[in-house]
C-alpha positions in Angstrom: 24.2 26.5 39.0 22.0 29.0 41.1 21.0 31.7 40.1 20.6 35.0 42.5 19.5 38.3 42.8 22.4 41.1 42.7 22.3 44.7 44.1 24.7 47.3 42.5 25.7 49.3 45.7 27.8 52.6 45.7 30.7 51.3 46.8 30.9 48.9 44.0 30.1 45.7 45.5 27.5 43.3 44.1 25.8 41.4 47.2 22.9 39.0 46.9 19.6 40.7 47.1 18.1 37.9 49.3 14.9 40.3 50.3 13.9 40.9 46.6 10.6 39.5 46.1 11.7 38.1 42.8 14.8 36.2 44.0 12.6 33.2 45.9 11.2 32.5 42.7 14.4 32.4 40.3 16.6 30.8 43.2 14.4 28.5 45.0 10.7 27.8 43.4 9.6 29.3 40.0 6.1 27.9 40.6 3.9 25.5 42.7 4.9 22.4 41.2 8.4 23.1 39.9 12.0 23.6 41.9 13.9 26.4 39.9 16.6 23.0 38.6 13.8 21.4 37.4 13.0 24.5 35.9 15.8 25.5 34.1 15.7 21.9 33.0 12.8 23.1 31.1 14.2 26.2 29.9 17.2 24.4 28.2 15.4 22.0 26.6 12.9 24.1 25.1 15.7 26.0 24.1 17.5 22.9 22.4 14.3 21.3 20.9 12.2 23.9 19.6 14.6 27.0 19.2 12.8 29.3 22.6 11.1 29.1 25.8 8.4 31.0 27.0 6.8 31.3 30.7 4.3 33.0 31.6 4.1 35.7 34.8 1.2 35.8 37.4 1.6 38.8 39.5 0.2 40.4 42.7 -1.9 43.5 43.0 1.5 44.9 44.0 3.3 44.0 41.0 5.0 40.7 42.9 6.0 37.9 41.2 3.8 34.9 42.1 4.7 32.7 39.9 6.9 31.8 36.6 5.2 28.9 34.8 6.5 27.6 31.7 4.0 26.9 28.5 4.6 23.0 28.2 2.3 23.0 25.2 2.1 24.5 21.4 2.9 28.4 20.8 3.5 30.7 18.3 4.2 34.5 18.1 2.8 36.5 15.8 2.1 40.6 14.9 -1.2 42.1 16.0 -2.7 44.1 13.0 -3.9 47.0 14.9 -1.5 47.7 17.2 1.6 46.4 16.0 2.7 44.7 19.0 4.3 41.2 19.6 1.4 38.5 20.7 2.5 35.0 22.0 -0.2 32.7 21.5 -0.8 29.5 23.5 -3.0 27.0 21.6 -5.1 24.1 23.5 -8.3 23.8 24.3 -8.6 27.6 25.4 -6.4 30.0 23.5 -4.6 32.3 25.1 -2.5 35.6 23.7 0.1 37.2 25.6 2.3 40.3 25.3 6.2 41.2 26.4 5.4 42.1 29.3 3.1 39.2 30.2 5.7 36.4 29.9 9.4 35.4 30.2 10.3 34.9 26.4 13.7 33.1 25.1 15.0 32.9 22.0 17.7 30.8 21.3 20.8 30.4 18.9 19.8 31.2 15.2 16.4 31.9 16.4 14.4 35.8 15.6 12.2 37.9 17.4 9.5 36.7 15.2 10.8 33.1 14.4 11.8 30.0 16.1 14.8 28.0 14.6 16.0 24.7 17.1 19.6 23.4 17.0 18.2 20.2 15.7 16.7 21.7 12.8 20.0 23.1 12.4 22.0 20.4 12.0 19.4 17.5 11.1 21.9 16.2 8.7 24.9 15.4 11.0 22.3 14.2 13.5 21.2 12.3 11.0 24.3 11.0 9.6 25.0 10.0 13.5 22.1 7.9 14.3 22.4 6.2 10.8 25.8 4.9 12.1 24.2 3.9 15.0 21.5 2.3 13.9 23.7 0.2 11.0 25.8 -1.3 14.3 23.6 -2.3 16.2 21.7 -4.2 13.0 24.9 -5.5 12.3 25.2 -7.1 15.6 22.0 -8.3 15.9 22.2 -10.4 12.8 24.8 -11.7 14.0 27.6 -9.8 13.1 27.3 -11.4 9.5 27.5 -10.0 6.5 24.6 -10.2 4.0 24.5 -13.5 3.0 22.5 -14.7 -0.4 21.4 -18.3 -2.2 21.7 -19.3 -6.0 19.6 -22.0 -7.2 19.7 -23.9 -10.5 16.3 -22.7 -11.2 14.2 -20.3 -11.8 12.0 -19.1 -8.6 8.2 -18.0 -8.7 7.1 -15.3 -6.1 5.5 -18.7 -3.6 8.7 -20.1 -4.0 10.5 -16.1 -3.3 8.7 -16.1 -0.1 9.1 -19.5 1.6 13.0 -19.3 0.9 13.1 -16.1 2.7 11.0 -17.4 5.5 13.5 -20.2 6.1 16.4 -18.2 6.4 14.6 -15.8 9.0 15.3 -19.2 11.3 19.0 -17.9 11.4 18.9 -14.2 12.0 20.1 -12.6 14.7 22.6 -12.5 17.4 20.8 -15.3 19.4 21.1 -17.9 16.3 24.6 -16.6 15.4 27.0 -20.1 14.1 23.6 -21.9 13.2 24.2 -23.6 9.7 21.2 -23.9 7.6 21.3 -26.9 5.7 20.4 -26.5 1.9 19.0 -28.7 -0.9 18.0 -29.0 -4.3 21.2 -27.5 -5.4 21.1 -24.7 -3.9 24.4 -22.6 -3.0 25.2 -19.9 0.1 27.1 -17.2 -0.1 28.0 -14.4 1.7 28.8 -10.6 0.6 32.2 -9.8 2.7 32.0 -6.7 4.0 35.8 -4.6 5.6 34.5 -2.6 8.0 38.3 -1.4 8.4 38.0 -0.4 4.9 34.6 1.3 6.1 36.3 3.1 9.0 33.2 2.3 10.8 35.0 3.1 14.5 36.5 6.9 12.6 32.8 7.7 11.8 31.6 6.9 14.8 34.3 9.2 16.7 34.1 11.5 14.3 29.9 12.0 14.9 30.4 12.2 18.6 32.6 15.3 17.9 30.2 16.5 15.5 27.5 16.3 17.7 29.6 17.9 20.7 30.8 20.8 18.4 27.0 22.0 18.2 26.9 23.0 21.6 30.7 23.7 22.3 31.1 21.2 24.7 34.3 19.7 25.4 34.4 15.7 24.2 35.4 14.8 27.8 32.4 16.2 29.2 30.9 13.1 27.6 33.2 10.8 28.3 35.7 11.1 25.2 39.3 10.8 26.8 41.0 10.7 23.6 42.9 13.8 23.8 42.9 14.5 27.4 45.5 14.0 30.0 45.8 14.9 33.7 47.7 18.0 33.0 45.3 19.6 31.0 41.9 18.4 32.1 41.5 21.1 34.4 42.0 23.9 32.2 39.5 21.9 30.0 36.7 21.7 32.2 37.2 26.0 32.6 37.0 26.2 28.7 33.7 24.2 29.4 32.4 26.7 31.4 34.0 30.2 29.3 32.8 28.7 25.9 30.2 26.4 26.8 27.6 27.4 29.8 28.2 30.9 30.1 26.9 32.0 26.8 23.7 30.0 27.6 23.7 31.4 31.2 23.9 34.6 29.6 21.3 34.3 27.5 19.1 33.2 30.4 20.0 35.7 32.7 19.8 38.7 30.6 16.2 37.6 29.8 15.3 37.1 33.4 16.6 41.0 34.9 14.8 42.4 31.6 11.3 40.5 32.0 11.3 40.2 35.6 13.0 43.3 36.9 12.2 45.9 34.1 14.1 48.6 32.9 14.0 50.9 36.3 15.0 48.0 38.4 17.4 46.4 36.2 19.4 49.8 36.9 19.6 48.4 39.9 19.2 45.0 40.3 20.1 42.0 38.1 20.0 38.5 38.1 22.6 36.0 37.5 24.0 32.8 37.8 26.9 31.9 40.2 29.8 30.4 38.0 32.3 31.2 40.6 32.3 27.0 41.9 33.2 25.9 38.7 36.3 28.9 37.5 38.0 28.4 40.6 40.2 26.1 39.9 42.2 23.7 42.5 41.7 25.1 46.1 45.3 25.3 46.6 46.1 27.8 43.3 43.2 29.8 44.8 44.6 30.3 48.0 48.5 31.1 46.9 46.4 33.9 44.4 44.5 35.4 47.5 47.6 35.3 49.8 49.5 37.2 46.9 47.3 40.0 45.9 46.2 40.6 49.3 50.1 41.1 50.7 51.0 42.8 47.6 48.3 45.3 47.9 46.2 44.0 44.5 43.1 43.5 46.8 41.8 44.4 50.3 40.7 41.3 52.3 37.0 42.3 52.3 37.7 42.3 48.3 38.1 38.9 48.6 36.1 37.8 51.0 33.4 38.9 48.2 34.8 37.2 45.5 34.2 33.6 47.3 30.7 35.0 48.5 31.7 35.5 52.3 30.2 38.2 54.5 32.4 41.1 54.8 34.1 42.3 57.7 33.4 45.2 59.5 36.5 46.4 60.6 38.5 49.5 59.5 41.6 47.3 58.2 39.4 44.9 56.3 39.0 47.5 53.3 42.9 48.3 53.4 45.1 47.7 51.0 48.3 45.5 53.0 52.2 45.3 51.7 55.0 43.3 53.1 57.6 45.7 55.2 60.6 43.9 54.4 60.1 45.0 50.7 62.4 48.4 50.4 63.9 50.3 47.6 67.4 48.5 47.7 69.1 51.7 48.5 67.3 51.3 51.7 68.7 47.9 52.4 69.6 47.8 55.7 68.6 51.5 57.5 66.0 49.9 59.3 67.6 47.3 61.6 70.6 50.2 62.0 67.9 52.8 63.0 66.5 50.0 65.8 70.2 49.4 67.0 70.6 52.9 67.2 67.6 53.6 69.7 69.0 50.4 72.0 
């Protein structure tokens, strides 16, 4: 998604502030060593993982925004004694301590001013009940698919005895010795503890988790590959709900940070920064275009309005900001006194 710089002009319109000096940075390059999807890469995982992101400003002697680095490493924010004021401090080998209006700070969901709290954290224990699930199949498989499988002897057993038994059948683990038949003596018996994995509803759980898992961040199951209750008539309106209920309140959440650290209260009058969401709320090309034609010859929307809406320049031309309506549209008591006026002036 990029993400620009808008000016609020007089007229109402919104274009991209491409002459800012802050909109290279959050468009293009952030820093020296980062491109700005690599880092909003960063922002989102740190935002996922440990609850916030923080990234620090460098600025000009003119107040320019050099740079926008992200802190890769450990910080914490704390309350300064004497003054009161929120401190952000980076530990490594030199410790560093910021303030608000030295960095780009980011809470995220659940998270505090003061506090960090990560989705993970959040919900360890259906993460947890998720890679248990995962980690039982693939076990199973690699034994073999077989259940667990045990020996009786006629006698007793001393702890040597414990050990060498269970060193034999080691032989036969795994899916590369699966249908291998260990062959048994002194009277001893195998068996084998049947397992239903029906019973289980092993292949429910595992469903079930990937919806769990997907519920934590909102997004839609086909968005990773779940199919189970989509069809080509509603996938479309799907992969909007994935954008209304899914990105934008994390695009939100980014962008409101980015016009307040980077832009400031006097600018963000002004200016503010956002990402472009109109690609993916479109829809089919074809739905797009009947909706233009329609509000455009009904006199909904001028053609310069438009022309906005799918980021186009606008037109300078007197008609391009008028309103248009189709002429053969009359009262019905009008039906007609048209063509009779023309054939009158023949």
């Amino acid at each position: 998604l990029p993400l620009h710089v808008y000016e609020r002009t007089e007229d109402g319109g919104r274009p991209v502030a491409r002459k800012h000096p802050v909109y290279y940075r959050v468009h293009s390059q952030p820093n020296e060593y980062q491109t700005a999807f690599e880092y909003i890469e960063q922002v989102v995982r740190d935002l996922l993982t440990i609850g916030g992101h923080l990234s620090v400003i460098d600025l000009s002697q003119r107040n320019d925004v050099i740079s926008i680095e992200p802190v890769l490493g450990n910080w914490t924010i704390s309350k300064d004694r004497q003054t009161g004021v929120r401190v952000f401090t980076v530990h490594g080998e030199q410790q560093r301590r910021y303030v608000d209006s030295e960095v780009v700070f980011i809470p995220g969901p659940g998270s505090t001013p003061w506090a960090l709290h990560s989705l993970i954290e959040q919900h360890a224990g259906t993460l947890g009940i998720s890679k248990v699930t995962r980690e039982y199949v693939h076990n199973y498989f690699r034994r073999g698919a077989v259940g667990p499988i045990y020996a009786t002897l006629p006698n007793n057993l001393g702890p040597k005895q414990r050990d060498e038994w269970a060193e034999f059948f080691r032989k036969y683990q795994g899916a590369r010795n699966a249908g291998s038949v260990p062959i048994l003596d002194g009277g001893a018996k195998l068996e084998s503890l049947n397992i239903d994995h029906g019973k289980m509803q092993l292949t429910d759980l595992q469903r079930l988790m990937v919806e769990e898992c997907a519920r934590i961040l909102r997004v839609p199951p086909h968005k990773i590959q779940d199919l189970a209750r989509s069809t080509n008539n509603n996938i479309e309106h799907q992969g909007i709900e994935a954008v209304v209920d899914c990105l934008r309140p994390w695009c939100r959440r980014v962008e409101a940070r980015f016009t307040y650290s980077l832009l400031g209260p006097i600018e963000g009058t002004r200016y503010y920064i956002e990402f472009d969401l109109d690609g993916l709320l479109r829809g089919d090309s074809a739905a797009q275009a009947a909706l233009m034609s329609a509000e455009i010859q009904n006199a909904v929307a001028t053609p310069n309005e438009w022309r906005r809406i799918r980021n186009r320049a606008r037109i300078e031309e007197p008609n391009a900001d008028s309103l248009f309506i189709q002429g053969a549209t009359v009262p019905i008591n009008m039906a007609g006194q048209k063509q009779q006026a023309q054939e009158a002036t023949q």
